[in-house]
C-alpha positions as CSV (number, residue, x, y, z in Angstrom):
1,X,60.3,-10.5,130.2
2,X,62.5,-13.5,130.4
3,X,65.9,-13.7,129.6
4,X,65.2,-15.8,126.2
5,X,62.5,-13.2,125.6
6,X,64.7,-10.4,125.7
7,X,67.3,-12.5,123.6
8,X,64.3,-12.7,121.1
9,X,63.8,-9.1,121.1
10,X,67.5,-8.2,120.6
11,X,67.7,-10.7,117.5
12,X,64.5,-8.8,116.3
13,X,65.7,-5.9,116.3
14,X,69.1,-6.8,114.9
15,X,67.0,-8.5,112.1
16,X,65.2,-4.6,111.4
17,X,68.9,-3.4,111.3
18,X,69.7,-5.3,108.9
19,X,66.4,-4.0,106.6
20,X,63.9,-7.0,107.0
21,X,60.9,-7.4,108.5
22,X,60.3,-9.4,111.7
23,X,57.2,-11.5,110.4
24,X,57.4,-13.6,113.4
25,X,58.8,-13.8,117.1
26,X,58.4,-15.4,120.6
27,X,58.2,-12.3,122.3
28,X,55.9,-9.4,122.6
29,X,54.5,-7.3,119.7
30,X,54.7,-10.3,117.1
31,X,52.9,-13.3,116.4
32,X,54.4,-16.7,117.3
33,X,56.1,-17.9,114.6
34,X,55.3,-21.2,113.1
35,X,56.0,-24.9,112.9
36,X,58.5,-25.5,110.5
37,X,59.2,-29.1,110.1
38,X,58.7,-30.1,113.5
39,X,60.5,-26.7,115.5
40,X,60.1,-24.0,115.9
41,X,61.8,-20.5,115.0
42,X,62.3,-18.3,117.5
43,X,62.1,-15.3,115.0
44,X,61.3,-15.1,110.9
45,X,62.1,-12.3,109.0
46,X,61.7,-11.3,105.1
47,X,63.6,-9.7,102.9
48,X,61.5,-8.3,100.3
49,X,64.5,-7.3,97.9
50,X,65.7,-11.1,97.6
51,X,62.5,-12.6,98.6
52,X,63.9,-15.0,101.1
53,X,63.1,-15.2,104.5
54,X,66.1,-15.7,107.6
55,X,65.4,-17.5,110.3
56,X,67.1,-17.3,113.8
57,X,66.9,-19.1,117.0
58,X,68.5,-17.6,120.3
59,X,70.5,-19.8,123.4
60,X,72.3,-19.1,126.1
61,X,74.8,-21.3,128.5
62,X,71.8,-23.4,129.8
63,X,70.1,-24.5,126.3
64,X,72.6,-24.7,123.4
65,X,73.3,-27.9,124.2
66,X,70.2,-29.4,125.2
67,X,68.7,-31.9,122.6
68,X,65.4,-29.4,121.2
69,X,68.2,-26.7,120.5
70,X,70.4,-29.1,118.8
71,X,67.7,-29.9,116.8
72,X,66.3,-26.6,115.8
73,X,70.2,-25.7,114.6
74,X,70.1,-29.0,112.3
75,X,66.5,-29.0,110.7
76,X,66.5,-25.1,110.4
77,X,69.7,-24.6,109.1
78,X,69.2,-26.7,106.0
79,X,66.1,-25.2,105.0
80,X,65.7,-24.1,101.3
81,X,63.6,-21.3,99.5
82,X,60.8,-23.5,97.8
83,X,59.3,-20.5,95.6
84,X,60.4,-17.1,93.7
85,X,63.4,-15.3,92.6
86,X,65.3,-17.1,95.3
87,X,63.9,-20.9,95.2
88,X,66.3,-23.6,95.8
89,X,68.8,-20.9,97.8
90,X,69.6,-21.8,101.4
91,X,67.3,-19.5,104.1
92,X,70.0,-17.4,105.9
93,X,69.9,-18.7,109.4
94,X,71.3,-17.3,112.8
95,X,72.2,-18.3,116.2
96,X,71.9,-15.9,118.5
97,X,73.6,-16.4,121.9
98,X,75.0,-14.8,125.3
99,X,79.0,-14.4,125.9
100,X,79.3,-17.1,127.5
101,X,77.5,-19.5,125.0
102,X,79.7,-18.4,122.0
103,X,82.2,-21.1,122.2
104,X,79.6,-23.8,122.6
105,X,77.8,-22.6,120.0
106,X,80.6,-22.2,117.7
107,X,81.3,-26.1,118.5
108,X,78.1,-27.2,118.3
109,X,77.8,-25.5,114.6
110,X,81.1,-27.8,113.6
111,X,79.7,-30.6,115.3
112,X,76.7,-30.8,113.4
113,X,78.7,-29.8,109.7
114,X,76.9,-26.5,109.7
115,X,79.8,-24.1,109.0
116,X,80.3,-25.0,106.1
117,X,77.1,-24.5,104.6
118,X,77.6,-20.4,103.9
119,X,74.1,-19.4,105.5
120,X,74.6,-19.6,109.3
121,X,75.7,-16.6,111.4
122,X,76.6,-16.6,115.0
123,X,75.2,-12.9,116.8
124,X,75.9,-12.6,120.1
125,X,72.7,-10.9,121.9
């Protein structure tokens, strides 16, 4: 496995702590998840009790700043729940990164307005 893979596979599993289930993810055992307005996830879970799904993406030193990660933060944190109990609620979404990506990431997040939005968490995998 790759380094993002195993990244991946620690945000999946933190997801399955957390009580949802891992729909979809870019590393082995799941299916790839989805387009989603032009990115990609790198994992989807669902919580069944809230109906909402929570999306996550993973980075480390090398890619949180690149332009497709930047990208990915900004389209994937605004998305909304279209349908059932929870429509029109913001989709949790998480960032998942190494030590030594955390302050980046935490700049990047202001840089783009997307701390103050209430859904995003930072995980450090």
């Amino acid at each position: 496995m790759t380094k993002i893979e195993d990244m991946v596979q620690s945000m999946a599993e933190k997801f399955q702590n957390k009580g949802l289930e891992v729909l979809y993810a870019k590393c082995n055992g799941y299916p790839n998840p989805t387009n989603v307005q032009g990115v990609e996830p790198d994992v989807v879970g669902w919580d069944p009790d809230k109906e909402l799904y929570h999306l996550a993406i993973v980075a480390d030193s090398e890619t949180i700043s690149t332009d497709p990660t930047q990208e990915k933060m900004t389209i994937l944190a605004k998305m909304m729940m279209g349908v059932g109990t929870s429509e029109g609620e913001r989709l949790p979404f998480y960032v998942g990164v190494t030590e030594d990506a955390s302050n980046t990431a935490d700049k990047k997040l202001d840089e783009n307005n997307l701390t103050t939005q209430g859904n995003i968490e930072k995980i450090i995998v």
